[in-house]
MIKE-939895 format. One line per 10 residues: number of its first residue (from 1); their letters; for each residue x, y, z of C-alpha. Coordinates in steps of 0.05 Angstrom, whole numbers. Layout:
BEGIN
NUM) a) X/Y/Z  ...
//
This chain:
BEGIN
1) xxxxxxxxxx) 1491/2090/961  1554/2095/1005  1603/2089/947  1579/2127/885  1573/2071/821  1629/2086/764  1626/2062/694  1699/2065/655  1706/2051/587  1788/2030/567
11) xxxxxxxxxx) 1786/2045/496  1852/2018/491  1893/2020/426  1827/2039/402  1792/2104/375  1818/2161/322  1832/2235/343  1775/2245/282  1726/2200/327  1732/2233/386
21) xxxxxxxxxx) 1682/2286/384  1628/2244/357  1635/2200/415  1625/2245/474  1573/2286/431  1533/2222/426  1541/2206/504  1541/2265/537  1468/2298/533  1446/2230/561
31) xxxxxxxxxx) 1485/2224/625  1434/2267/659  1383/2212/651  1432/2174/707  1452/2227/746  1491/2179/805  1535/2138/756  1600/2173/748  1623/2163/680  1695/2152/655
41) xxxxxxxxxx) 1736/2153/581  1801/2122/584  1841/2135/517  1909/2130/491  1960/2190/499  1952/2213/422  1873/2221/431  1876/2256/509  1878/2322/482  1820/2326/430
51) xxxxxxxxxx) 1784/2277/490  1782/2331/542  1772/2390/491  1707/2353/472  1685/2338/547  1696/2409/577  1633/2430/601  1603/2362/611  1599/2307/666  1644/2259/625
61) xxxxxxxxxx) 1720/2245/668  1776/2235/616  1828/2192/633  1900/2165/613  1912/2087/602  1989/2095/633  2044/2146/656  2110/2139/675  2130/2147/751  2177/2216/742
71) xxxxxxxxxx) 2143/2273/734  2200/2299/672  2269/2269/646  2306/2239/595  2244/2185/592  2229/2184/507  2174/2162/494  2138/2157/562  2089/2201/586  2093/2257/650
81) xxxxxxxxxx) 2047/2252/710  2057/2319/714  2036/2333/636  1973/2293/637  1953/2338/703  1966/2403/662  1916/2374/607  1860/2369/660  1864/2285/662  1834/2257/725
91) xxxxxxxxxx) 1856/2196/726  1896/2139/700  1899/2070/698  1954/2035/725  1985/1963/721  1932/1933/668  1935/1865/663  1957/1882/587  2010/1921/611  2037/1868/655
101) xxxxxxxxxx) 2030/1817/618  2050/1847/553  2104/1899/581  2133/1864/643  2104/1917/692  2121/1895/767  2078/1916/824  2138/1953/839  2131/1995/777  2048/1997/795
111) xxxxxxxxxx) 2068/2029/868  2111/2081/833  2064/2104/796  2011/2103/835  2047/2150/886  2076/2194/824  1999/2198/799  1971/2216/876  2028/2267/882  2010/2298/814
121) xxxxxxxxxx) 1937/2303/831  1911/2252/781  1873/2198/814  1892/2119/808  1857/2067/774  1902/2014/810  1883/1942/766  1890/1878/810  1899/1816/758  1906/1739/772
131) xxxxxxxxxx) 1936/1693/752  1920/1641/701  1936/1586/746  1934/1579/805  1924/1517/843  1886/1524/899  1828/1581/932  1879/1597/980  1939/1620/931  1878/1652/890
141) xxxxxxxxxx) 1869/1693/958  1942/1699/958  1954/1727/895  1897/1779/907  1924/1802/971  1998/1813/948  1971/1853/883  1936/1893/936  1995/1905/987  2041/1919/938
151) xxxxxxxxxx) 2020/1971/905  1994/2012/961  2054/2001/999  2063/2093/1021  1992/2109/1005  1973/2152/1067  1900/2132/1088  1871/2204/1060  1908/2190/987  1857/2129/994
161) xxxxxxxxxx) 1801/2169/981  1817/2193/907  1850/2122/882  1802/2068/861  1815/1991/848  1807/1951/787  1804/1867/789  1807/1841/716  1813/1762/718  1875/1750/659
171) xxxxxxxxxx) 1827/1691/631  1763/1738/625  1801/1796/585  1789/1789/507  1753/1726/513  1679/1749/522  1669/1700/585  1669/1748/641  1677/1710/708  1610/1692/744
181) xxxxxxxxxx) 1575/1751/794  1588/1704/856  1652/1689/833  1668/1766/829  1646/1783/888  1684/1738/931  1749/1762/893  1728/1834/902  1708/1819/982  1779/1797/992
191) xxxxxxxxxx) 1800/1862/962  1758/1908/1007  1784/1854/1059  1849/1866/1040  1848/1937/1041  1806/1937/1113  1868/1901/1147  1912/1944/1115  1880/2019/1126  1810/1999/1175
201) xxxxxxxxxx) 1739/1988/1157  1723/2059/1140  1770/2063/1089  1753/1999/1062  1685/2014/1062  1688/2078/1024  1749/2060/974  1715/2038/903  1731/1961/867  1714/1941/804
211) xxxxxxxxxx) 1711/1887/761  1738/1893/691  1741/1826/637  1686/1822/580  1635/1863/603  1575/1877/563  1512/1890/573  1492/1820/575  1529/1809/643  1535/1872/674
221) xxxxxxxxxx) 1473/1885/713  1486/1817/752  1570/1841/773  1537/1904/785  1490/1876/831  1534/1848/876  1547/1881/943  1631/1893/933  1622/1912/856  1626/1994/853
231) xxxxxxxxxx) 1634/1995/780  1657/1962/715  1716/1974/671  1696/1952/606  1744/1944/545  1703/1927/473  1645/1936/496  1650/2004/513  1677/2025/438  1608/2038/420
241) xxxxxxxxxx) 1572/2102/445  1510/2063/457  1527/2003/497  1572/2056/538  1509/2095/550  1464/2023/566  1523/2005/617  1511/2076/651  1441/2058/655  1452/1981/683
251) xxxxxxxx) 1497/2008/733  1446/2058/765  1380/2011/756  1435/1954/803  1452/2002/852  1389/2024/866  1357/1958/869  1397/1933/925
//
């Protein structure tokens, strides 16, 4: 496989400190039964540091669902780049669709931090969402392309390497309709497309894309089979230790079949 598969579960405003360790207790002694799926936990800031106390020592990535673009300030109530580096996350996810839509985050505030996370050492999750309406294939294409552009706009071809790309469909979020495999793909081709004219083909070849709105187990061995589909960032769904574990498992039995 030239780009390794990656499951990532976005708990969200989900999950208890108290629920942590039962969690990643129930997942991890399983992981070795997919030993080419990298697995990620995405959890709010309150839970991060129970989160990687119960990881250490096994294959499970912990990551942060948002930072703030300064590494320290006068900033109360956000959270440090720098700080979530010194707790051992690996990555964070930036410009959610949630967070846009909900918070007013630009792609302005999604290139900030994206470079604050790469200069910190904490890896990008860099999520691509679309509009609910748009009129035509071509502004669809549009849309997708700017959301691209924008927030890599200073990313130095190497720093390409550690981010990864997230494209969540606004309409598919929540709604337990994820958008069709073919449909997916062609979004996610315009991506790697995107990122080719940007960078060149060998960066666009290696960087990772997902797809992230209502996955479950029900749909995810299709997305996953498609050629431009690296991985799945799964909200709900992924709440449950077990259909985390059956994603894992999807993902490596599609990558292996193509």
């Amino acid at each position: 496989m030239l780009r390794r598969p990656i499951v990532i579960a976005n708990w969200k405003m989900n999950k208890l400190p108290s629920e942590v360790e039962r969690y990643i207790a129930e997942v991890s002694p399983k992981l070795a039964a997919y030993p080419h799926v990298d697995a990620v936990l995405a959890g709010q800031d309150v839970l991060l540091n129970a989160m990687v106390t119960a990881a250490k020592g096994t294959s499970i990535e912990i990551g942060a669902e948002n930072m703030y673009w300064q590494d320290k300030g006068a900033y109360t109530g956000e959270t440090s780049p720098a700080a979530l580096a010194d707790l051992g996350i690996s990555r964070v996810i930036i410009g959610h669709s949630e967070r846009r839509n909900y918070f007013r985050e630009t792609d302005e505030m999604v290139n900030l931090k994206t470079l604050a996370a790469l200069r910190n050492g904490v890896s990008p999750i860099i999520a691509i969402d679309e509009a609910v309406q748009l009129e035509s294939l071509n502004d669809h294409a549009h849309w997708i392309v700017n959301q691209v552009v924008e927030p890599l706009k200073g990313v130095t071809r190497e720093e390409m390497s550690r981010l990864m790309l997230a494209y969540e469909p606004t309409a598919a979020i929540g709604s337990g309709q994820a958008m069709g495999p073919e449909a997916a793909q062609k979004s996610l081709h315009v991506i790697r497309q995107t990122v080719a004219d940007m960078f060149d083909q060998e960066v666009a070849d290696h960087v990772r894309i997902l797809y992230g709105g209502s996955v479950k187990p029900a749909n995810a061995y299709e997305l996953l089979k498609q050629p431009d589909i690296d991985g799945v960032l799964v909200g709900d769904a992924a709440l449950d230790a077990a259909t985390f574990i059956e994603l894992i498992s999807l993902a490596e039995q599609a990558k292996r079949n193509l």
